[in-house]
DOPA-58453 format. One line per 3 residues: number of its first residue (from 1); their letters; for each residue x, y, z of N, C-alpha, C, O. Coordinates in steps of 0.2 Angstrom, whole numbers, padded with zeros to 4 digits, always signed. Example, Ala and Ser with C-alpha at 12.3 -4.5 7.8 and 13.67 -1.06 7.14 Angstrom:
<sites>
1 = AS = +0066 -0028 +0039 +0062 -0022 +0039 +0066 -0016 +0039 +0071 -0017 +0042 | +0064 -0011 +0035 +0068 -0005 +0036 +0064 +0000 +0039 +0067 +0006 +0040
</sites>
This chain:
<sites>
1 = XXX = +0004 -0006 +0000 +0000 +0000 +0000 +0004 +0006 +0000 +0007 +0007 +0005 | +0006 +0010 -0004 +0007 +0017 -0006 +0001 +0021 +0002 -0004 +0019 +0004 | +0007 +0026 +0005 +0004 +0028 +0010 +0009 +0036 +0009 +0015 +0036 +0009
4 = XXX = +0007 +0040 +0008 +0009 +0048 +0008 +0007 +0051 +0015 +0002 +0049 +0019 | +0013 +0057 +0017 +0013 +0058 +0022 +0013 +0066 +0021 +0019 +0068 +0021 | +0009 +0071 +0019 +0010 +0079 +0017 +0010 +0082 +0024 +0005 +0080 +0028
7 = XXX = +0017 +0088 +0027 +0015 +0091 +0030 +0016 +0098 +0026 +0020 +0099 +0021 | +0011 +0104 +0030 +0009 +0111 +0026 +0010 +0116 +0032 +0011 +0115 +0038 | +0010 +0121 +0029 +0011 +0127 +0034 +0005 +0131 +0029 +0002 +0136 +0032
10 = XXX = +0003 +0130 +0024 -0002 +0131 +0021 +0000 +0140 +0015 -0003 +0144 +0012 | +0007 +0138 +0017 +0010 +0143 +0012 +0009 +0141 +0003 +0008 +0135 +0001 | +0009 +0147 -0003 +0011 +0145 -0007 +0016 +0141 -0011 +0015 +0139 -0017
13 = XXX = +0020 +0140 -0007 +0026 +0137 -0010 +0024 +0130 -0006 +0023 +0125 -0010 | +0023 +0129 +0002 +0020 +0121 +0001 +0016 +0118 -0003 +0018 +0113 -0006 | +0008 +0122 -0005 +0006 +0119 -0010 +0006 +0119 -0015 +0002 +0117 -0019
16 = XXX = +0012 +0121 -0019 +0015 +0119 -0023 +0018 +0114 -0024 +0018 +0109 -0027 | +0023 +0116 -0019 +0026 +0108 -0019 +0021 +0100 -0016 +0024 +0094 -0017 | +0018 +0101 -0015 +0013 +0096 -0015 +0008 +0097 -0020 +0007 +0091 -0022
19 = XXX = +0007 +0099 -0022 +0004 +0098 -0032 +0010 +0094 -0035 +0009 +0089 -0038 | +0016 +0096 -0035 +0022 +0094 -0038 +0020 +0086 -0035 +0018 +0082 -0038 | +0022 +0087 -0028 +0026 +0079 -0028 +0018 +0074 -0029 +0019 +0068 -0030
22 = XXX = +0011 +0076 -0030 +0006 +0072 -0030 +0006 +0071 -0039 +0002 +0068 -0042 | +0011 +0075 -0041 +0012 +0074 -0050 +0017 +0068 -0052 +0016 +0064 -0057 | +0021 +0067 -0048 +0030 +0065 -0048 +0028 +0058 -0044 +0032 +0053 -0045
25 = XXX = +0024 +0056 -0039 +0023 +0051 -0036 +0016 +0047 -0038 +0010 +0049 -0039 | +0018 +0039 -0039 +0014 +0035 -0040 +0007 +0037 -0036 +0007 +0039 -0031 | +0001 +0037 -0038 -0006 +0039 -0033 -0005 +0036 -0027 -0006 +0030 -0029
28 = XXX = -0005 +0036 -0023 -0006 +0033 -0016 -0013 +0030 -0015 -0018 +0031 -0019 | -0013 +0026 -0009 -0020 +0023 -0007 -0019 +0028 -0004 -0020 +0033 -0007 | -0018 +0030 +0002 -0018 +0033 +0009 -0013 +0039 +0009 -0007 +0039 +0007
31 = XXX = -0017 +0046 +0011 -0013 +0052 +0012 -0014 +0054 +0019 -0020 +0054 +0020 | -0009 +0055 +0025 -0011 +0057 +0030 -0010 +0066 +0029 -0007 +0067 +0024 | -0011 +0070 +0032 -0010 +0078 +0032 -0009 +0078 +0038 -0010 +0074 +0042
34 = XXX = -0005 +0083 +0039 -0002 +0086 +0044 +0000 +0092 +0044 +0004 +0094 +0039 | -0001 +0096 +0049 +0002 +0103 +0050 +0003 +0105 +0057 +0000 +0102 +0062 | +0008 +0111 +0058 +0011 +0114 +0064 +0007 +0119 +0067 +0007 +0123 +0063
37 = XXX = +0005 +0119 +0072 +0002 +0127 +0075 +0009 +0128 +0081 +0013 +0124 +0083 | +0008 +0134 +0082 +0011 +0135 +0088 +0010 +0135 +0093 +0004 +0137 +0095 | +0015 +0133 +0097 +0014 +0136 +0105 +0014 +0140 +0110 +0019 +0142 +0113
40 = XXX = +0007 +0142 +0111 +0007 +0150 +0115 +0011 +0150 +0120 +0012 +0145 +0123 | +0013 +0157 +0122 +0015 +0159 +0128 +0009 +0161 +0132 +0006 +0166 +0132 | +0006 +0153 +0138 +0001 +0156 +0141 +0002 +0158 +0151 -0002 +0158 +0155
43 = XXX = +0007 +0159 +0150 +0009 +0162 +0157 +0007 +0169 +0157 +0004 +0170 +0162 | +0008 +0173 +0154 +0002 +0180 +0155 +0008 +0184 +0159 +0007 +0189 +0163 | +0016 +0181 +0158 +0021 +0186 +0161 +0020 +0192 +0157 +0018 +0193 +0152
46 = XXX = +0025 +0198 +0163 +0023 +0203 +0159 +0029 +0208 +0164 +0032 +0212 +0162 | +0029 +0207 +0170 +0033 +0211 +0177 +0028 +0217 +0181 +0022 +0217 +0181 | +0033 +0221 +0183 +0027 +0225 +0186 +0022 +0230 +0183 +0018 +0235 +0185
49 = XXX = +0022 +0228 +0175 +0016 +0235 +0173 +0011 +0227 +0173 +0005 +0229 +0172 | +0011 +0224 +0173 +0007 +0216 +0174 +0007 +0212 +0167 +0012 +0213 +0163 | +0001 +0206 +0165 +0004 +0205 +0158 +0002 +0206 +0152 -0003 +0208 +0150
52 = XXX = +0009 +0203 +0146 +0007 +0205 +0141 +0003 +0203 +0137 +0004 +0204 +0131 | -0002 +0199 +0139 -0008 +0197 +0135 -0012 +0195 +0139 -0011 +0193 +0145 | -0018 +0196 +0137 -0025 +0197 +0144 -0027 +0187 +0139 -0025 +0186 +0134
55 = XXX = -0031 +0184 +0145 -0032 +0179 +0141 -0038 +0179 +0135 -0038 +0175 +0131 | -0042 +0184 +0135 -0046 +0184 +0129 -0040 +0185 +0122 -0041 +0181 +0117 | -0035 +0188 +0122 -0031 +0189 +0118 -0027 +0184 +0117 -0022 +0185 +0113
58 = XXX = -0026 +0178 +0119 -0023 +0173 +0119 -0027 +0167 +0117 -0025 +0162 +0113 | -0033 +0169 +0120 -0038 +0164 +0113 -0041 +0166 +0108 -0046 +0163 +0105 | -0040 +0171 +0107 -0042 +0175 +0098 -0033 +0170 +0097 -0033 +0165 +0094
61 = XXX = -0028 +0173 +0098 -0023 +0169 +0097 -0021 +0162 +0094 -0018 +0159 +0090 | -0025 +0160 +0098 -0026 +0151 +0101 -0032 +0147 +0092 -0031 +0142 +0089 | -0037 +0155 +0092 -0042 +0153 +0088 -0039 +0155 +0082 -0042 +0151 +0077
64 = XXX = -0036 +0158 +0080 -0033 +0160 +0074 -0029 +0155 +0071 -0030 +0154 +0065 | -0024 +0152 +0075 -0018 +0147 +0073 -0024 +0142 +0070 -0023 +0140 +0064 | -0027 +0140 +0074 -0031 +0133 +0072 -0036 +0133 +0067 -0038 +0128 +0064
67 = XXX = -0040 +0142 +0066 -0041 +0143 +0059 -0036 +0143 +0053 -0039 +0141 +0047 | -0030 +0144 +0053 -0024 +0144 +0049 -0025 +0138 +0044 -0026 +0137 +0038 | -0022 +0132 +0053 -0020 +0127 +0050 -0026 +0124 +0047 -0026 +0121 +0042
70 = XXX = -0031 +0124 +0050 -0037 +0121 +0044 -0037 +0123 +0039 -0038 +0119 +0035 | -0037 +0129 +0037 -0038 +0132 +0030 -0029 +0128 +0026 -0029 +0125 +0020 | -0023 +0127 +0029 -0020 +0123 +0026 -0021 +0118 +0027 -0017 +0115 +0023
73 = XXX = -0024 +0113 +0030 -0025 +0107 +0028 -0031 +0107 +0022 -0030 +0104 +0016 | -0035 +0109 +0023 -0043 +0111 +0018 -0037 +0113 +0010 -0039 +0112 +0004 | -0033 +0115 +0011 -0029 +0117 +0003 -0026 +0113 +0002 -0026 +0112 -0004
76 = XXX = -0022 +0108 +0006 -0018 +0101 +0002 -0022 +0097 +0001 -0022 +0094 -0005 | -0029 +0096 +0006 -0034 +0091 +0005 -0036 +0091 -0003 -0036 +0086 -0007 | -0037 +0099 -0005 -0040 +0100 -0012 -0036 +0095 -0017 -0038 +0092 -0022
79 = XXX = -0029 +0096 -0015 -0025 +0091 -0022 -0023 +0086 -0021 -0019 +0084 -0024 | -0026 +0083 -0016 -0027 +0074 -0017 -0031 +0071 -0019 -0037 +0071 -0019 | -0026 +0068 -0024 -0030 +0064 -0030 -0036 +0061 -0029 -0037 +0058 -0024
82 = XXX = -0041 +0062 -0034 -0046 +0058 -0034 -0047 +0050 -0033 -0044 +0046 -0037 | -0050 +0047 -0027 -0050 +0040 -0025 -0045 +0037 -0021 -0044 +0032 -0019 | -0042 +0044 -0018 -0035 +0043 -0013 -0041 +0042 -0004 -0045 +0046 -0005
85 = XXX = -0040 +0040 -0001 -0041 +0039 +0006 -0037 +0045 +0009 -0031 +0046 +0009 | -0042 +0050 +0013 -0036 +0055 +0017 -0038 +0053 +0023 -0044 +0052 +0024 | -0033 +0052 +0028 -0034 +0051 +0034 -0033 +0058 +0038 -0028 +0061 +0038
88 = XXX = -0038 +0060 +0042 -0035 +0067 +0047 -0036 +0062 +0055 -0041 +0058 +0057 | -0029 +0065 +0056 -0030 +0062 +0065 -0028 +0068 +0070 -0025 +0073 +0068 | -0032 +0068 +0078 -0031 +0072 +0082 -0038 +0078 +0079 -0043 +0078 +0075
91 = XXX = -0035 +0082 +0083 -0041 +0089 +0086 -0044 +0092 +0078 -0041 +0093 +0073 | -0047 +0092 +0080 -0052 +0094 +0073 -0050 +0093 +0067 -0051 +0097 +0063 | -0047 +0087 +0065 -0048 +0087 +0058 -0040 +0084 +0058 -0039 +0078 +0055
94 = XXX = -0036 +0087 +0060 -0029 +0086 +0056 -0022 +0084 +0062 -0021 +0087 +0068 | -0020 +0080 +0060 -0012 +0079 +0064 -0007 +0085 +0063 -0005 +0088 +0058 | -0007 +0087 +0073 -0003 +0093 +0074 +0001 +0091 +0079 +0001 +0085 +0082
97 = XXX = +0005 +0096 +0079 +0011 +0095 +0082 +0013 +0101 +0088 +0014 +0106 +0085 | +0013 +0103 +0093 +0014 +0110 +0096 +0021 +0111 +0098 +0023 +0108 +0102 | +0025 +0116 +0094 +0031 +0113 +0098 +0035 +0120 +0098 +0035 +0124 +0093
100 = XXX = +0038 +0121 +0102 +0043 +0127 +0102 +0049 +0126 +0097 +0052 +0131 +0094 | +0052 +0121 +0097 +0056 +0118 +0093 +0055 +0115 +0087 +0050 +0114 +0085 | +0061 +0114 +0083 +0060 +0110 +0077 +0061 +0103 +0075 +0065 +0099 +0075
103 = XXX = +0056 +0104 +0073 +0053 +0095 +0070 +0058 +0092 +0064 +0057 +0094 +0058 | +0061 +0086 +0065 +0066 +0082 +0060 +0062 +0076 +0059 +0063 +0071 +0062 | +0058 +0076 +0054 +0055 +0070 +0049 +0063 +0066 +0048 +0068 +0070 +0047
106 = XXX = +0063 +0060 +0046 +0067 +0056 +0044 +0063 +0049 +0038 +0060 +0044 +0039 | +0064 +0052 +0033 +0061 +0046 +0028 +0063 +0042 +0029 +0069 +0042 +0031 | +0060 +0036 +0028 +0064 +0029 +0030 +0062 +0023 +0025 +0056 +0023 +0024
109 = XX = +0065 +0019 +0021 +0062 +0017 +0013 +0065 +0010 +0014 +0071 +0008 +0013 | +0057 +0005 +0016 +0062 -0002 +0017 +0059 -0006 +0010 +0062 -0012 +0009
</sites>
């Protein structure tokens, strides 16, 4: 089983490159999606004038990121091949990652 792994940030240049690579590869059965949100700063530090974001503004924050990334998963979904299987895993739809650091995919081809 051909199994495709896209991850998006939902920029132009991902989705191009993922139109490319769904041109250049065999169709897959199975496409999982994946994208990154961030991780907020929800400590509300800030010092003595108090903090820099009230929590209403950390979940307009919070709501935005996760609008983002659904509008990028919603735009790689578009260019999976007709008949492909998309699997979305995790919170609303799509396998995310929250991470202050960065993430090392390693392809592996047995």
């Amino acid at each position: 089983m051909r199994v495709a792994v896209l991850a998006t940030d939902g920029t132009p240049a991902s989705l191009h490159a993922a139109a490319r690579a769904f041109r250049l590869m065999a169709p897959p059965h199975v496409v999982h999606l994946a994208t990154v949100t961030p991780e907020l700063d929800d400590t509300g530090a800030g010092g003595i004038e108090g903090p820099v974001i009230t929590p209403e503004e950390l979940e307009d924050e919070r709501a935005e990121a996760e609008r983002a990334a659904e509008a990028a998963l919603a735009a790689v979904g578009a260019l999976v091949p007709e008949g492909t299987r998309v699997e979305r895993h995790g919170r609303r739809g799509g396998l995310r990652h929250r991470s202050r650091s960065a993430i090392v995919i390693t392809p592996v081809v047995m």
